[in-house]
PDB file of N, CA, C and O in Angstrom:
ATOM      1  N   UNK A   1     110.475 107.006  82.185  1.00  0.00           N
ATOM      2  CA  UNK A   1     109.484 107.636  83.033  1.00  0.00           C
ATOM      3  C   UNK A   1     108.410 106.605  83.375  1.00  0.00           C
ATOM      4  O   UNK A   1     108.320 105.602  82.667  1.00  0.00           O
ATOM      5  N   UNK A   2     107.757 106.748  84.203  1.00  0.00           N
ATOM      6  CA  UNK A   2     106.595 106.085  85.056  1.00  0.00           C
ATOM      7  C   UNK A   2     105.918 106.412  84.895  1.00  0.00           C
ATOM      8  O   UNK A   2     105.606 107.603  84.883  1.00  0.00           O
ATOM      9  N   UNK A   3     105.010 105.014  84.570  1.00  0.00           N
ATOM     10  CA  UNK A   3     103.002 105.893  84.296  1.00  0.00           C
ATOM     11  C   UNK A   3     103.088 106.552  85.427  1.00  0.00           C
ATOM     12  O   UNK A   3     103.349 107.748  85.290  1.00  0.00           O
ATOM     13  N   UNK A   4     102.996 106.288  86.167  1.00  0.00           N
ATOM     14  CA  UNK A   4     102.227 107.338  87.762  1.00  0.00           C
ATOM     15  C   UNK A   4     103.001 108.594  86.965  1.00  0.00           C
ATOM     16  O   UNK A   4     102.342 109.601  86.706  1.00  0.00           O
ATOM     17  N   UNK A   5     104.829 108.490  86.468  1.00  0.00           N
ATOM     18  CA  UNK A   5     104.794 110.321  86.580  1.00  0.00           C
ATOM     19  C   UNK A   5     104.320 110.506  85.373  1.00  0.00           C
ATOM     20  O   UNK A   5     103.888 111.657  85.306  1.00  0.00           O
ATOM     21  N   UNK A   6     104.130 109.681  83.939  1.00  0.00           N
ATOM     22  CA  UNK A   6     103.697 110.240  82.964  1.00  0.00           C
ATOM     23  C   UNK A   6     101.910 110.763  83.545  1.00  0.00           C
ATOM     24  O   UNK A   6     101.283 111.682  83.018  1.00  0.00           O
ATOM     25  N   UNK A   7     101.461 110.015  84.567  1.00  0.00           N
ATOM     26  CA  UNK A   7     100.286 110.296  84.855  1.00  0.00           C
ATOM     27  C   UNK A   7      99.948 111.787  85.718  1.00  0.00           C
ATOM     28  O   UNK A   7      99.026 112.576  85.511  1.00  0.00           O
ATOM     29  N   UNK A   8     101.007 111.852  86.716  1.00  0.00           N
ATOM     30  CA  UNK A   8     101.269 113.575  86.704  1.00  0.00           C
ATOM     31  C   UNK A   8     101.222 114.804  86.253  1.00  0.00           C
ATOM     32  O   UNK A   8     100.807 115.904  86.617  1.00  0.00           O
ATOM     33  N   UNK A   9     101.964 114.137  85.016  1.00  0.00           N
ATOM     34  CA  UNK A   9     102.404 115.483  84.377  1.00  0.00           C
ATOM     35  C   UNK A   9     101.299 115.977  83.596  1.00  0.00           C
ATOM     36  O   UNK A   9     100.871 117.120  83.432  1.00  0.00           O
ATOM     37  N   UNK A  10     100.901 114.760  83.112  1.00  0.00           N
ATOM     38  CA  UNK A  10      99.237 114.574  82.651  1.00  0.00           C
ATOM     39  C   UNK A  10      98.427 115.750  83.138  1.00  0.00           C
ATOM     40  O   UNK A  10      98.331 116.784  82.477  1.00  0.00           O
ATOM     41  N   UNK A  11      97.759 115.543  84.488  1.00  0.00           N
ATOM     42  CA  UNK A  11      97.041 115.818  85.609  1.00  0.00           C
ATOM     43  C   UNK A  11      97.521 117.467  85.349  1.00  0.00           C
ATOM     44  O   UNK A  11      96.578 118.216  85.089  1.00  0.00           O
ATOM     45  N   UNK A  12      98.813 118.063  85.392  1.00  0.00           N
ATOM     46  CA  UNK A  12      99.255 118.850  85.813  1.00  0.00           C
ATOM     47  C   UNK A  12      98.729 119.985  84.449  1.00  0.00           C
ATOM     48  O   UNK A  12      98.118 121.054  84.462  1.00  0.00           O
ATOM     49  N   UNK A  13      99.321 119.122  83.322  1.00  0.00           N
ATOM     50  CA  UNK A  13      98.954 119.980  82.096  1.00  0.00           C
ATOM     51  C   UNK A  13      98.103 120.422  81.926  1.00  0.00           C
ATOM     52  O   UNK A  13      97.941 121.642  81.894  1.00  0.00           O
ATOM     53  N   UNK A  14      96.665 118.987  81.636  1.00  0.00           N
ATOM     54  CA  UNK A  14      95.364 119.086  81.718  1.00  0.00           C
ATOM     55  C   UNK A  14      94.681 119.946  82.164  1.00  0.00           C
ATOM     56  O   UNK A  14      93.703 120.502  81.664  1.00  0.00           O
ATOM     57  N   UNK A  15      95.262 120.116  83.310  1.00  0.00           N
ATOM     58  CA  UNK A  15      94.219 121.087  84.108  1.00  0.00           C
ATOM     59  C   UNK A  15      95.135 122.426  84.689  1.00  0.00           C
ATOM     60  O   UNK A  15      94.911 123.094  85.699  1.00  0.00           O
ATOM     61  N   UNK A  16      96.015 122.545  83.897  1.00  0.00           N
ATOM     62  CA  UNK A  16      96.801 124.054  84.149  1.00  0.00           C
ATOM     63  C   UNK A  16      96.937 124.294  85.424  1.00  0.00           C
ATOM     64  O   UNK A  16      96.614 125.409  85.833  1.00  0.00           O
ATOM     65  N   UNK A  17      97.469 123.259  86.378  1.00  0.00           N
ATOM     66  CA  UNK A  17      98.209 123.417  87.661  1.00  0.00           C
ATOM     67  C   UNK A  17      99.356 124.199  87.633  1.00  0.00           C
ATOM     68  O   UNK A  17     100.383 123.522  87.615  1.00  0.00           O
ATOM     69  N   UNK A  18      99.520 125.397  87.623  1.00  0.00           N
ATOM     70  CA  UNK A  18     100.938 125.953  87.014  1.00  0.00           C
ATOM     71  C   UNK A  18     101.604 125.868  88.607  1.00  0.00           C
ATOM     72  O   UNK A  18     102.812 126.101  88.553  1.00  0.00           O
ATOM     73  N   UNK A  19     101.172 125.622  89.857  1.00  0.00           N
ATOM     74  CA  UNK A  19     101.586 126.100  91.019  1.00  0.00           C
ATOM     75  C   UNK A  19     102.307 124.668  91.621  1.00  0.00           C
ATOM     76  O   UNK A  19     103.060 124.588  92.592  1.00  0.00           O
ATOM     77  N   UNK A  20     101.829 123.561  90.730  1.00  0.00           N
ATOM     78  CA  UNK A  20     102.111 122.145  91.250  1.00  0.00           C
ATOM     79  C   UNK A  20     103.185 121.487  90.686  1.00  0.00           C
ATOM     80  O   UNK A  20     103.349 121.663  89.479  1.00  0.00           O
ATOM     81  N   UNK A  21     104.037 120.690  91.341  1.00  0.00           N
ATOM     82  CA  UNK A  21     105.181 120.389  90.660  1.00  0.00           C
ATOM     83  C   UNK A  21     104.389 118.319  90.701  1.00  0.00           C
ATOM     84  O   UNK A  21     103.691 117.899  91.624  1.00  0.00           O
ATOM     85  N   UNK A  22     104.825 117.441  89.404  1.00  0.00           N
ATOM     86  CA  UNK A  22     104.848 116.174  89.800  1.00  0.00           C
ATOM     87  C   UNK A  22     105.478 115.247  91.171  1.00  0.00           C
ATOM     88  O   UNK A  22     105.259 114.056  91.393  1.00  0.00           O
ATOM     89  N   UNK A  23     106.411 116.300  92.081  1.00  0.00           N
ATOM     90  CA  UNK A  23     107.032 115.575  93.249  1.00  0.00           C
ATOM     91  C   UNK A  23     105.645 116.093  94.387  1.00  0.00           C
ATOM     92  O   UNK A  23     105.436 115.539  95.466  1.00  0.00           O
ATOM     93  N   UNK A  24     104.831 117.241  93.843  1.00  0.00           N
ATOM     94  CA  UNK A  24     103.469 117.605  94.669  1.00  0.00           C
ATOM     95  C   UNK A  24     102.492 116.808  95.000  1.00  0.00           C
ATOM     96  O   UNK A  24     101.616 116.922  95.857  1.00  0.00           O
ATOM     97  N   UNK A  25     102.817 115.664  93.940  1.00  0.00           N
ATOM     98  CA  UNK A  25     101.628 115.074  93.432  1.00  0.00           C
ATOM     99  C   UNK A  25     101.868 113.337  94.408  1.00  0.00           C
ATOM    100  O   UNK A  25     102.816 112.640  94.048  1.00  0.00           O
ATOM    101  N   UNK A  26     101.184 112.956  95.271  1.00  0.00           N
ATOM    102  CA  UNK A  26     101.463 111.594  96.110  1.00  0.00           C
ATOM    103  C   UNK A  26     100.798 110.334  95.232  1.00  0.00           C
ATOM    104  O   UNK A  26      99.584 110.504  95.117  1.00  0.00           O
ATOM    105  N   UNK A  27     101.235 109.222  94.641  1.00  0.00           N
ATOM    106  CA  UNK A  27     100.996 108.428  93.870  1.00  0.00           C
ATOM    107  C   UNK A  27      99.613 107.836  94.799  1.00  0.00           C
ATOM    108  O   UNK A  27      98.684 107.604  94.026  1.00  0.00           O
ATOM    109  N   UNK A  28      99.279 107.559  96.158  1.00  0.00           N
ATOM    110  CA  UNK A  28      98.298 107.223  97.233  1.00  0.00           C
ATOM    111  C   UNK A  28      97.516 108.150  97.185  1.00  0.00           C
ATOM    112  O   UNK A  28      96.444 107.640  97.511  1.00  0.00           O
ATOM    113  N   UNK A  29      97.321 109.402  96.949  1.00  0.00           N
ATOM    114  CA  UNK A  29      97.303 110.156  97.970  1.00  0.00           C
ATOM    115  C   UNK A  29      95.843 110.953  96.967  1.00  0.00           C
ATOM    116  O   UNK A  29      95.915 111.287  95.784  1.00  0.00           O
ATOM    117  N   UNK A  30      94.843 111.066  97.708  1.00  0.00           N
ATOM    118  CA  UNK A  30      93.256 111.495  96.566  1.00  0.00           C
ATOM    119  C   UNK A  30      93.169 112.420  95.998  1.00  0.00           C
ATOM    120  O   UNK A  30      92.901 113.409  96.681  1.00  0.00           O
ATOM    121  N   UNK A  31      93.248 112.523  95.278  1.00  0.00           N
ATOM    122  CA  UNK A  31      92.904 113.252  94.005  1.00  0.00           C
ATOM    123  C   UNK A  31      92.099 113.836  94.128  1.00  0.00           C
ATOM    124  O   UNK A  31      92.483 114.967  93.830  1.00  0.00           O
ATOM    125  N   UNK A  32      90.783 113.880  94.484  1.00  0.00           N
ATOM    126  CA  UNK A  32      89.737 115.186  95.153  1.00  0.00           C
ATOM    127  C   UNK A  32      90.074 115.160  96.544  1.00  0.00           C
ATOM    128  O   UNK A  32      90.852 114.585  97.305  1.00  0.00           O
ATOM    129  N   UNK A  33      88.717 116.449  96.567  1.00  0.00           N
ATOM    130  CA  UNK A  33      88.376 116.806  98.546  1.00  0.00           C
ATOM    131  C   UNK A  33      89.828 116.798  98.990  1.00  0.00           C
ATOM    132  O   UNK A  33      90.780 117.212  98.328  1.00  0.00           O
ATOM    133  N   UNK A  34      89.862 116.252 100.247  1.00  0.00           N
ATOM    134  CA  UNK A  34      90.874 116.629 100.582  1.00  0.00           C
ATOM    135  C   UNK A  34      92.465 116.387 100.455  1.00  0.00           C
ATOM    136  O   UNK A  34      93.290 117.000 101.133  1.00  0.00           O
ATOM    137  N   UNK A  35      92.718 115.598  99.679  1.00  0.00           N
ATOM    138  CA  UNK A  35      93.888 115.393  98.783  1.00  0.00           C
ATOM    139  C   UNK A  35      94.783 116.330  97.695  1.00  0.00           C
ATOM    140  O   UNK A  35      95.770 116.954  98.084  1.00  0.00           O
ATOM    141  N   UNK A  36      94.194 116.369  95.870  1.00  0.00           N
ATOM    142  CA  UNK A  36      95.135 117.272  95.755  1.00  0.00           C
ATOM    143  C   UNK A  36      93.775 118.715  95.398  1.00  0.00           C
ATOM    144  O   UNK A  36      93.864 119.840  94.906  1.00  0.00           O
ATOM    145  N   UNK A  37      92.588 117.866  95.978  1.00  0.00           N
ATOM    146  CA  UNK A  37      91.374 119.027  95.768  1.00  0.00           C
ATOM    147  C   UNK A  37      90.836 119.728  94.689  1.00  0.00           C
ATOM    148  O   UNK A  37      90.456 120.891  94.550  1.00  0.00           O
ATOM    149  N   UNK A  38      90.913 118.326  93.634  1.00  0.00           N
ATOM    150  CA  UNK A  38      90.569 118.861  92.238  1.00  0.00           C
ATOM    151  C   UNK A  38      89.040 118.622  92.584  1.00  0.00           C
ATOM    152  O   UNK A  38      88.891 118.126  93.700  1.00  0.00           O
ATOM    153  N   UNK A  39      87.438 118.952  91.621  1.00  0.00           N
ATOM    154  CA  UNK A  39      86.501 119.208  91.826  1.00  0.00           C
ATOM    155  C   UNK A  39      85.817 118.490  90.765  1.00  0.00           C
ATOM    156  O   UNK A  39      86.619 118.311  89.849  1.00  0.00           O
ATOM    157  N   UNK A  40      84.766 118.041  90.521  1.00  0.00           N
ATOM    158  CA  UNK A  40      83.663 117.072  89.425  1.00  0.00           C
ATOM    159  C   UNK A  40      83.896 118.508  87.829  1.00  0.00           C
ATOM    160  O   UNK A  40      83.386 117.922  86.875  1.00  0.00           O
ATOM    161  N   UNK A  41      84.242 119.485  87.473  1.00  0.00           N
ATOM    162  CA  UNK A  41      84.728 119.915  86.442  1.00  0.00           C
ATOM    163  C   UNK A  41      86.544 119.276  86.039  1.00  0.00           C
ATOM    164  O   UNK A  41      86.984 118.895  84.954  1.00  0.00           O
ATOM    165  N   UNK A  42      87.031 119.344  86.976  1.00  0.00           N
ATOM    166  CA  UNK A  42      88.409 118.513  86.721  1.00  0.00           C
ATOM    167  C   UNK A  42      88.542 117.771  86.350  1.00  0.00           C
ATOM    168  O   UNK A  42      89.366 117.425  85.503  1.00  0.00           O
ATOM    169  N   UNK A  43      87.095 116.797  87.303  1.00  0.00           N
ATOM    170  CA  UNK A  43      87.240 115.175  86.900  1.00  0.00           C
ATOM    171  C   UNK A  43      87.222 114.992  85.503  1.00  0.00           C
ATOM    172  O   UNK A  43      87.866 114.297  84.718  1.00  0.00           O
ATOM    173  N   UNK A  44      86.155 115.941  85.398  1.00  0.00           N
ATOM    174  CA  UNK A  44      85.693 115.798  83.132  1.00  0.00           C
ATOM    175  C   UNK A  44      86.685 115.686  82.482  1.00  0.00           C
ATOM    176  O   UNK A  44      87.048 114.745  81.776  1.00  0.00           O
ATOM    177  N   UNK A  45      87.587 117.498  82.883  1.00  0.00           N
ATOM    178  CA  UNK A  45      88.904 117.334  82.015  1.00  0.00           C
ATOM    179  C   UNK A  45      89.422 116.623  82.100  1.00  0.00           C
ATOM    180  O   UNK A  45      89.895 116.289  81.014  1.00  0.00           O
ATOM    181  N   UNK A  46      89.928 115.567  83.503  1.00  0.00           N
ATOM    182  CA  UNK A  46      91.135 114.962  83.481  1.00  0.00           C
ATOM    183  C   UNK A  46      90.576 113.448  82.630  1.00  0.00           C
ATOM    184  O   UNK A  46      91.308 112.708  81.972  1.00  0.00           O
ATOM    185  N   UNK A  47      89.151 113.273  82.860  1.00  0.00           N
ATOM    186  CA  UNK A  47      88.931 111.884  82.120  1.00  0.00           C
ATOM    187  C   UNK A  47      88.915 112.309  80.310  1.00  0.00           C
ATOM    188  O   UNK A  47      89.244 111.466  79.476  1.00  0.00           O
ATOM    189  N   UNK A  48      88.680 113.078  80.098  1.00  0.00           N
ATOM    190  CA  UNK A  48      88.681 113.917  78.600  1.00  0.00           C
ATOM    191  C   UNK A  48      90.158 113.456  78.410  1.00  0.00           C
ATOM    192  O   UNK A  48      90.393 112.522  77.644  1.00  0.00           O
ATOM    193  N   UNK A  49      91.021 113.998  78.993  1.00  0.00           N
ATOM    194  CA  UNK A  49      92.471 113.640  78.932  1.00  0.00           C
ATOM    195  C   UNK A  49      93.182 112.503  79.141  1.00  0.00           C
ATOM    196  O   UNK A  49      94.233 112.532  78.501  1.00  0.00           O
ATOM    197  N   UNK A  50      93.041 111.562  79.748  1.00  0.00           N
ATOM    198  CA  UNK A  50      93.458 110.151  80.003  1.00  0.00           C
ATOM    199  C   UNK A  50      92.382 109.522  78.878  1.00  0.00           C
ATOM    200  O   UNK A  50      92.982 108.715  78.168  1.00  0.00           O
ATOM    201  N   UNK A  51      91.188 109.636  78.564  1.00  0.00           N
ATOM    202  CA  UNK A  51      90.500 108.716  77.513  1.00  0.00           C
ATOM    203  C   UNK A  51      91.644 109.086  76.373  1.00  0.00           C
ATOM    204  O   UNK A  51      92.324 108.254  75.772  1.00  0.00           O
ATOM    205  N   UNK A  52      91.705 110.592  76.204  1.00  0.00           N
ATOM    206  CA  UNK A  52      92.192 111.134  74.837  1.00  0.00           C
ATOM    207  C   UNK A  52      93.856 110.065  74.857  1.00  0.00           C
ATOM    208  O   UNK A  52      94.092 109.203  74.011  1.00  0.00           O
ATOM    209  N   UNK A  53      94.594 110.348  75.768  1.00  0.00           N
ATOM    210  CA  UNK A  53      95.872 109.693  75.629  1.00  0.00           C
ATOM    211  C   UNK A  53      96.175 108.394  75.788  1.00  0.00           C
ATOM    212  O   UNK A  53      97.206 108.091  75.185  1.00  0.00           O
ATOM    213  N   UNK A  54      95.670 107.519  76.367  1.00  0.00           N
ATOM    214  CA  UNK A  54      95.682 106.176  76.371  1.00  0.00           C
ATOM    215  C   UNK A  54      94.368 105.396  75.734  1.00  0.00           C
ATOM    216  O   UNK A  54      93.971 104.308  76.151  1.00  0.00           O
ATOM    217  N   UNK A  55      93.862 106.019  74.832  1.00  0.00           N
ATOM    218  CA  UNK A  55      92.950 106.125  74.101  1.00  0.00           C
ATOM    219  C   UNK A  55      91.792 104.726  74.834  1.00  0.00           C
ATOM    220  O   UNK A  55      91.532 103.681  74.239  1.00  0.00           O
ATOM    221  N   UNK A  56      91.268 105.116  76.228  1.00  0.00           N
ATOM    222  CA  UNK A  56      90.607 104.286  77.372  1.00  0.00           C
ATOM    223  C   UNK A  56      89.166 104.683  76.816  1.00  0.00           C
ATOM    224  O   UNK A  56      88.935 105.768  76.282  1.00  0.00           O
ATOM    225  N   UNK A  57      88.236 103.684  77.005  1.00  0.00           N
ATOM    226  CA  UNK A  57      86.763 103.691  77.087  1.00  0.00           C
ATOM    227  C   UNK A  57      86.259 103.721  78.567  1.00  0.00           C
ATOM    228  O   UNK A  57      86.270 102.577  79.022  1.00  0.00           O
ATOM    229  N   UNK A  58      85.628 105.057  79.867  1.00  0.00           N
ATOM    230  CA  UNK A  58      85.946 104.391  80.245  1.00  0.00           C
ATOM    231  C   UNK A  58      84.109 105.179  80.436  1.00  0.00           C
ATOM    232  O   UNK A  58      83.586 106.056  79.748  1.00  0.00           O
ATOM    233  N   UNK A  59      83.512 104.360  81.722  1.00  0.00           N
ATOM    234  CA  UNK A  59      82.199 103.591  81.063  1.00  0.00           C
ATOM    235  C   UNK A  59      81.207 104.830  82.108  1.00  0.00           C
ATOM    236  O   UNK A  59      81.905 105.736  82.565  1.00  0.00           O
ATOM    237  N   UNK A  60      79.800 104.880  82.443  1.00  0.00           N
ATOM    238  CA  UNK A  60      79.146 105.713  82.930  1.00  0.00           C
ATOM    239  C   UNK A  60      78.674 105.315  84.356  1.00  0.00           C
ATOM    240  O   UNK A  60      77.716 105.911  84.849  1.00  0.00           O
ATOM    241  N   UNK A  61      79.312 104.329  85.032  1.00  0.00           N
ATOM    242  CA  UNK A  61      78.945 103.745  86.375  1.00  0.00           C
ATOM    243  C   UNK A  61      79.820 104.867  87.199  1.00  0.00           C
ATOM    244  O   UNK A  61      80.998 104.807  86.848  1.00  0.00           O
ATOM    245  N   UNK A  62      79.618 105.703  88.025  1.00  0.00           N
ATOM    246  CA  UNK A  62      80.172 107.047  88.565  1.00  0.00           C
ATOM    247  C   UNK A  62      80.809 105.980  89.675  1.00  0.00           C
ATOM    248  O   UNK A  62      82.034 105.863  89.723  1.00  0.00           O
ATOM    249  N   UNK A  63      80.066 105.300  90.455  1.00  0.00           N
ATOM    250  CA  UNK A  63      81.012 104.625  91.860  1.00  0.00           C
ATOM    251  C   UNK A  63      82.069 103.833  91.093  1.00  0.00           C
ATOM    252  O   UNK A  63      83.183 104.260  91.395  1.00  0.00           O
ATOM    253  N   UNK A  64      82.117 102.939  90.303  1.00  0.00           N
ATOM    254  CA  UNK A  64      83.532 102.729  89.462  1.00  0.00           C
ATOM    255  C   UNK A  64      84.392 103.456  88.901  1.00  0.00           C
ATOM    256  O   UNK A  64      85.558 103.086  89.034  1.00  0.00           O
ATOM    257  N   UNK A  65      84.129 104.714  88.096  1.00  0.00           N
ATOM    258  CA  UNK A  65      84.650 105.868  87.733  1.00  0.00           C
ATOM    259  C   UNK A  65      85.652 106.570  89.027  1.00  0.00           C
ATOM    260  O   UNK A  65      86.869 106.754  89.018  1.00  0.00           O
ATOM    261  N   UNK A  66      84.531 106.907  90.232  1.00  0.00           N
ATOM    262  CA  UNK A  66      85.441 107.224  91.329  1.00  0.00           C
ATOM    263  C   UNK A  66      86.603 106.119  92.240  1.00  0.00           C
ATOM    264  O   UNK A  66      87.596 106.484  92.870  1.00  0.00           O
ATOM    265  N   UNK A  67      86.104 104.734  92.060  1.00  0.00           N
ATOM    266  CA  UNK A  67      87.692 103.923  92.570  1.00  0.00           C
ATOM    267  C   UNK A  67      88.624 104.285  91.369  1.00  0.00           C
ATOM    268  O   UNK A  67      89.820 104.152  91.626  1.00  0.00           O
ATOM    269  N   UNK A  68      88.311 104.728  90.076  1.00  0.00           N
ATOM    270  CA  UNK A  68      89.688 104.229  89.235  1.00  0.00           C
ATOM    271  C   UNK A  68      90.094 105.997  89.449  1.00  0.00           C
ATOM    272  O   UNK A  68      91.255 106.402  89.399  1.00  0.00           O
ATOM    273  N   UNK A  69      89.460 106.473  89.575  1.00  0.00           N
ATOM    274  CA  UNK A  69      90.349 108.068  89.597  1.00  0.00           C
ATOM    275  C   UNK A  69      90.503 108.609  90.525  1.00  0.00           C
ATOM    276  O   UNK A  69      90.574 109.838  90.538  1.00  0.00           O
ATOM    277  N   UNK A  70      90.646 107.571  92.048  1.00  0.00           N
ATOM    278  CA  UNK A  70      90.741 107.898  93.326  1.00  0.00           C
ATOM    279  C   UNK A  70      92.229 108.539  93.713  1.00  0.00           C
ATOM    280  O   UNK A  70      92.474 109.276  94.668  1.00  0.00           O
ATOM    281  N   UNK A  71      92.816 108.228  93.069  1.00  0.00           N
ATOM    282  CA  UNK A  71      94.800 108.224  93.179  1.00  0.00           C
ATOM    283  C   UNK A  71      95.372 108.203  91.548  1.00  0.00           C
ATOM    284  O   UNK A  71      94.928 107.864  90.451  1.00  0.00           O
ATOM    285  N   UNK A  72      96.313 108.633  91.960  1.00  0.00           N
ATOM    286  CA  UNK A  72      97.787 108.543  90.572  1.00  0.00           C
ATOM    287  C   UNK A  72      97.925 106.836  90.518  1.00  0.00           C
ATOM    288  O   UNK A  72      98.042 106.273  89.430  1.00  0.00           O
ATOM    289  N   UNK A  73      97.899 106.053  91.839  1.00  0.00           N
ATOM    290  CA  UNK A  73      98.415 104.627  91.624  1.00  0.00           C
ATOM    291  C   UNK A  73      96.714 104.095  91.267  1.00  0.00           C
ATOM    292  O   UNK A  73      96.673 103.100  90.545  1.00  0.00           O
ATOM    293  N   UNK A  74      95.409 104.636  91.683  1.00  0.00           N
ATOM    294  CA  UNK A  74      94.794 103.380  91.110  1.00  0.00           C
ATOM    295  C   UNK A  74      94.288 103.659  89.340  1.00  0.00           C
ATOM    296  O   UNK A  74      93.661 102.792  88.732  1.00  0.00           O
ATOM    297  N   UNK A  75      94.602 104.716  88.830  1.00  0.00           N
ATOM    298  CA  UNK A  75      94.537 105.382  87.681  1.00  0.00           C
ATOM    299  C   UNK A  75      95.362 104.958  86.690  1.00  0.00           C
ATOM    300  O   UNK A  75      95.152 104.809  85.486  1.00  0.00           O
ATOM    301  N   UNK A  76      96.858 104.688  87.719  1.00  0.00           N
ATOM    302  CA  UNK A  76      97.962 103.816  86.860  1.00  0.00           C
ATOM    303  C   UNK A  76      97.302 102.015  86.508  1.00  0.00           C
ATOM    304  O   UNK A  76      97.027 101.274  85.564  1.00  0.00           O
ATOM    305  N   UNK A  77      97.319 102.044  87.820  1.00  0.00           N
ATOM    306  CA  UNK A  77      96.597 100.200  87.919  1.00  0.00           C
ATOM    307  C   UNK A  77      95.210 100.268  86.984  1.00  0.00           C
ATOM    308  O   UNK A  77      95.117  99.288  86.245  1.00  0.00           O
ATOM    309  N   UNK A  78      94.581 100.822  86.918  1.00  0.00           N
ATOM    310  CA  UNK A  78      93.927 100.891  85.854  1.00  0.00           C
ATOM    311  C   UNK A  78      94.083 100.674  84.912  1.00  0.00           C
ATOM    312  O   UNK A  78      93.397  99.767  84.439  1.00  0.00           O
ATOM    313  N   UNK A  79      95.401 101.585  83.758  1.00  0.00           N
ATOM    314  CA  UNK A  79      95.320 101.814  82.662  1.00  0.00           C
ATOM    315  C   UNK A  79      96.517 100.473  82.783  1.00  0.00           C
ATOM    316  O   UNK A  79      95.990  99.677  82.006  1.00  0.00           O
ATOM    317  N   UNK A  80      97.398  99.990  83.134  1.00  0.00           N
ATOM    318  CA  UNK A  80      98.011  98.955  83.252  1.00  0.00           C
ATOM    319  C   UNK A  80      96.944  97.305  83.238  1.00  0.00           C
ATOM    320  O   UNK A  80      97.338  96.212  82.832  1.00  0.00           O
ATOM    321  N   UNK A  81      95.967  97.536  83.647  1.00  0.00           N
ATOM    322  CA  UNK A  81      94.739  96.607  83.897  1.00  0.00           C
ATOM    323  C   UNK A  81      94.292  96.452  82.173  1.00  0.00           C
ATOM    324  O   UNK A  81      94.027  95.332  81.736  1.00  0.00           O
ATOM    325  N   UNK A  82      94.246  97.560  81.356  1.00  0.00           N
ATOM    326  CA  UNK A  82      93.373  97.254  80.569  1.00  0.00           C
ATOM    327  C   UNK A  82      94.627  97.150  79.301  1.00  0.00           C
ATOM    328  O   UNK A  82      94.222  97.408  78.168  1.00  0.00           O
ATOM    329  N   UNK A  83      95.836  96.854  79.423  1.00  0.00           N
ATOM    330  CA  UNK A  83      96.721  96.715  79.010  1.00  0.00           C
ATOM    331  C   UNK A  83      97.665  97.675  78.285  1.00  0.00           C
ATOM    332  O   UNK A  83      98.409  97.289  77.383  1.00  0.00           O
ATOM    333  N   UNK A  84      97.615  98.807  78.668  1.00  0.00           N
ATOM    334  CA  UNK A  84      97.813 100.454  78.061  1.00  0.00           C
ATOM    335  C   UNK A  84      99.249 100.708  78.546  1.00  0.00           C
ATOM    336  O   UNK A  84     100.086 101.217  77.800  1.00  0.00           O
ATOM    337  N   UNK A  85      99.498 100.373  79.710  1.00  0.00           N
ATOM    338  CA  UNK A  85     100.388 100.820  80.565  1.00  0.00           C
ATOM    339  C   UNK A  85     101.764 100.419  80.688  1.00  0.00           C
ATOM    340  O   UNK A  85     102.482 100.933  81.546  1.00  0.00           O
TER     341      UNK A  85
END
């Protein structure tokens, strides 16, 4: 399996998407607003959940926070960046 889909399924669990399948999910494709339209409570869980599983530090600068959790691929490139992946 693939970070991006282990990063899916992630996404999917986390936040009890029961309606979303991982082929729903576009590795490009944004993660809020108008993409897959998750909301700043999601964001918490889903960073609660990626810190918890790839056991990531990741830091309180919000405009950096939002490039790395912009997409499935820059979330992957991320955790691949900090050698996790």
């Amino acid at each position: 399996m693939s970070l991006e889909e282990d990063i899916k399924k992630l996404i999917i669990k986390s936040l009890e998407l029961e309606d979303i399948s991982v082929d729903d999910i576009e590795d490009d494709a944004p993660l809020f607003n108008d993409g897959l339209g998750l909301d700043s409570i999601d964001a918490l869980e889903l960073g609660m959940a990626i810190k918890k599983k790839y056991n990531l530090t990741l830091n309180s600068d919000k405009d950096e926070n939002s490039k790395i959790f912009y997409s499935v691929k820059t979330l992957a490139d991320y955790i691949r960046g900090q050698g996790l992946g």
